[in-house]
C-alpha positions in Angstrom: 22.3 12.4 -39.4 25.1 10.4 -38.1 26.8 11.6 -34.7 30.1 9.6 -35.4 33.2 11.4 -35.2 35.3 11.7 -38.5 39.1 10.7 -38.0 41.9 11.3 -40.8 44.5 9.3 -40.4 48.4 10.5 -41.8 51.2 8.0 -42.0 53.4 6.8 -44.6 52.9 3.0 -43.2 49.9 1.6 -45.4 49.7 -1.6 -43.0 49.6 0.4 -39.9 46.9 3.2 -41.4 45.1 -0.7 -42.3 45.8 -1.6 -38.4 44.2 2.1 -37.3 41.9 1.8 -39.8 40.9 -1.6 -37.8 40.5 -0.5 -34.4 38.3 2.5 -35.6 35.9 0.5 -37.1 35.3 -1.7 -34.0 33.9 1.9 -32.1 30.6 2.6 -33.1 31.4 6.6 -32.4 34.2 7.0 -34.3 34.5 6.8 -38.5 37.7 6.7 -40.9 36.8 9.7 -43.1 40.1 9.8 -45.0 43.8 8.6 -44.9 47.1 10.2 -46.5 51.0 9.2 -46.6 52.2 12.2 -46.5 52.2 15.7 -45.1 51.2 17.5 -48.5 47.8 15.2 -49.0 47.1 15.0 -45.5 47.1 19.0 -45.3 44.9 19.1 -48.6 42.6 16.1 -47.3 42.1 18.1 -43.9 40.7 21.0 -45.4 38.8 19.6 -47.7 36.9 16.9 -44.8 37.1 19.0 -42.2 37.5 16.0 -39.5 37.0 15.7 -36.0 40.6 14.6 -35.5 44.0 14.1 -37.2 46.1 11.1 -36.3 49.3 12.2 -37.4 52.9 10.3 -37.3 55.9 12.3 -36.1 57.9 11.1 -39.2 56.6 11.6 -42.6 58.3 11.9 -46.1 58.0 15.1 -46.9 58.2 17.0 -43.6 57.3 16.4 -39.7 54.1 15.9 -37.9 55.0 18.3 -35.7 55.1 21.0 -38.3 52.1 19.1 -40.1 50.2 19.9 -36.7 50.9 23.4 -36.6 49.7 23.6 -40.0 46.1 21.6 -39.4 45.8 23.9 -36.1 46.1 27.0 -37.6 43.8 26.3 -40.4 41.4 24.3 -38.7 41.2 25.7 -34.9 38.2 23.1 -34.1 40.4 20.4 -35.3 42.2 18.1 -32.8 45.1 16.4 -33.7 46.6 13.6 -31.4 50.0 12.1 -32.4 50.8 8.5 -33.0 54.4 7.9 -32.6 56.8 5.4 -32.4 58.8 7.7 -30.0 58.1 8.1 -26.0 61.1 10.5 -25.3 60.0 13.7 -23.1 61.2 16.2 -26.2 59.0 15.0 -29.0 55.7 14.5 -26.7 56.8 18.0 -25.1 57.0 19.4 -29.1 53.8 17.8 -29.8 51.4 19.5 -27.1 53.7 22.9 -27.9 53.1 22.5 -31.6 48.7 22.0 -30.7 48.5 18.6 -30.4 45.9 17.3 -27.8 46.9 13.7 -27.8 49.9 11.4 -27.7 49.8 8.1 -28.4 53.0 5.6 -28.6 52.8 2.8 -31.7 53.2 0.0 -29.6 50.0 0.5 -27.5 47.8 1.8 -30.0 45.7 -1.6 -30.3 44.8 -0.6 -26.9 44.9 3.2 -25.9 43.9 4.6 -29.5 40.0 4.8 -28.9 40.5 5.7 -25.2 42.2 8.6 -26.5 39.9 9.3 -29.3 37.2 9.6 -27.1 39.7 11.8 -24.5 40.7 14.8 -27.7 37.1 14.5 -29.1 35.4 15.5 -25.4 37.8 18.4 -25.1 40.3 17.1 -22.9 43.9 16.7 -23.3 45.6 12.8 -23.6 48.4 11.5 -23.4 49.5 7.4 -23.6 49.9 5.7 -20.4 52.5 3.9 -21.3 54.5 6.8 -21.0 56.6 7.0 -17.8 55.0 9.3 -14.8 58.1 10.8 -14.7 57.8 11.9 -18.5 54.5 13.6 -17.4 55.7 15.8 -14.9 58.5 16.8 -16.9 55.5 18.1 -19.4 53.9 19.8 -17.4 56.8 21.7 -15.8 58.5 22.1 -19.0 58.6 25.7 -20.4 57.8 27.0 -24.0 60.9 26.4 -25.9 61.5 29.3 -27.9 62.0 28.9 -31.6 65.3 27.2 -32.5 64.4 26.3 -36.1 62.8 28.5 -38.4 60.0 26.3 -40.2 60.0 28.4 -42.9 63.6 28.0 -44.0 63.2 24.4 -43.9 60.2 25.2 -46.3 62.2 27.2 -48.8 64.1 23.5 -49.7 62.1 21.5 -52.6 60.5 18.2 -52.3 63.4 16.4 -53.4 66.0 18.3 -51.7 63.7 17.8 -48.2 63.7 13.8 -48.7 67.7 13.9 -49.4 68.1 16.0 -46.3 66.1 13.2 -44.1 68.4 10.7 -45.8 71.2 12.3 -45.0 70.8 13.2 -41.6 69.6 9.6 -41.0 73.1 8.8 -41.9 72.7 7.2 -45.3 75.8 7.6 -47.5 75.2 9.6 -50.9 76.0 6.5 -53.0 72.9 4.6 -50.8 70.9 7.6 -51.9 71.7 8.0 -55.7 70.9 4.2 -55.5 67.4 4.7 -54.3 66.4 8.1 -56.2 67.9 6.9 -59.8 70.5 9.8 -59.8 74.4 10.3 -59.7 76.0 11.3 -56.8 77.3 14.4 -58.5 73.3 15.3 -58.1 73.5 14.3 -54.5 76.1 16.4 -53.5 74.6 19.6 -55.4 71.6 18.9 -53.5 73.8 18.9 -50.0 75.6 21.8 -50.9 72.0 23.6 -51.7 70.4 22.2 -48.4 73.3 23.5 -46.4 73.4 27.1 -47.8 69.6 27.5 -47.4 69.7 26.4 -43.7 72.8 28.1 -42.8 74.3 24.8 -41.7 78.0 24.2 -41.8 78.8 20.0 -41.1 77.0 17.3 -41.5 76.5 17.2 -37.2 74.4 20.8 -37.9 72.0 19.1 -40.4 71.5 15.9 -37.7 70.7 18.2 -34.9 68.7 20.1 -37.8 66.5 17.7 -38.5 66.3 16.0 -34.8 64.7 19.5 -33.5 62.1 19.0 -36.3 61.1 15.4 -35.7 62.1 14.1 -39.2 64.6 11.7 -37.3 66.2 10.2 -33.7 68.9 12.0 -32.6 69.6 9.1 -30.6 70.8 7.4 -33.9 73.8 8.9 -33.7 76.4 10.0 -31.3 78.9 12.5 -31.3 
């Protein structure tokens, strides 16, 4: 019976799932048991392998790791999930541990800190990338529970379609950019906008960024005010 560890791996990046895919091979503890794009089949995938870990990215199409997480934790409470992220700012690596996560892990030094970290969630400890500032740390540990700001369940009550125009529009894309891309008229566009903001409650287009910042589908930093 093998004693590897089974890792699923979720991000909508087939060359960087390859690049995981990579490292995890060269550790003889740890095996690839699955890989998804998306939030939907990684959710489905995760119940049905039952891994070890999840390595999930903060931005997917459908919805956000950080939701994701909660999801996986819930259903699978033996399962860890660490986070593989492109950002290193103190309120998505705060939102991660908060949402169950047990490890963080920034992109850019994954070649190097992504087994180290394996090994860390899979032994029952808690880790998080050292490329991240010290300061960044103690502003973890000594940040409190945020309480809820954003109900995950409204956000759930959009479609698939209407979800993926939100991101595009809070990303800043304009409506003819996105009627481009999905092969439909603007006309459809802006029904979809005016749907998304009565089922969110949201009132300007500023609402839906911040919206979408406090779920992790995008950088608030993208935009100013």
């Amino acid at each position: 019976m093998s004693s590897k560890k089974s890792v699923l791996i979720v991000d909508d990046h087939p060359l960087f799932r390859e690049g995981l895919k990579s490292i995890i091979a060269g550790d003889r503890h740890f095996v690839v048991a699955g890989e998804a794009g998306d939030a939907r089949n990684g959710y489905t995938m995760a119940n049905k392998i039952r891994p070890d870990v999840v390595l999930v990215d903060i931005s997917l199409p459908d919805e956000s790791g950080m939701q994701l997480t909660r999801r996986i934790r819930k259903a699978l409470p033996s399962t860890r999930v660490m986070i593989i992220s492109m950002h290193s700012k103190i309120d998505y690596i705060v939102e991660a541990f908060q949402a169950g996560a047990t490890g963080y892990v920034v992109k850019d030094s994954a070649a190097s800190r992504l087994i180290q970290g394996l090994h860390a969630v899979t032994g029952g400890e808690y880790f998080l990338d050292s490329s991240i500032s010290h300061e960044v740390v103690e502003r973890l540990m000594k940040s409190p529970v945020r309480e809820a700001r954003v109900s995950d369940s409204d956000y759930g009550r959009l479609t698939p379609r209407e979800q993926e125009i939100m991101r595009m529009l809070a990303e800043g894309i304009a409506k003819t950019e996105i009627a481009d891309r999905l092969c439909i008229s603007v006309k459809t566009v802006e029904n979809h906008r005016s749907n998304i903001m009565k089922k969110l409650d949201l009132h300007s287009t500023m609402d839906l960024v911040r919206y979408a910042a406090k779920l992790g589908l995008i950088d608030v930093d993208l935009w100013k005010e």
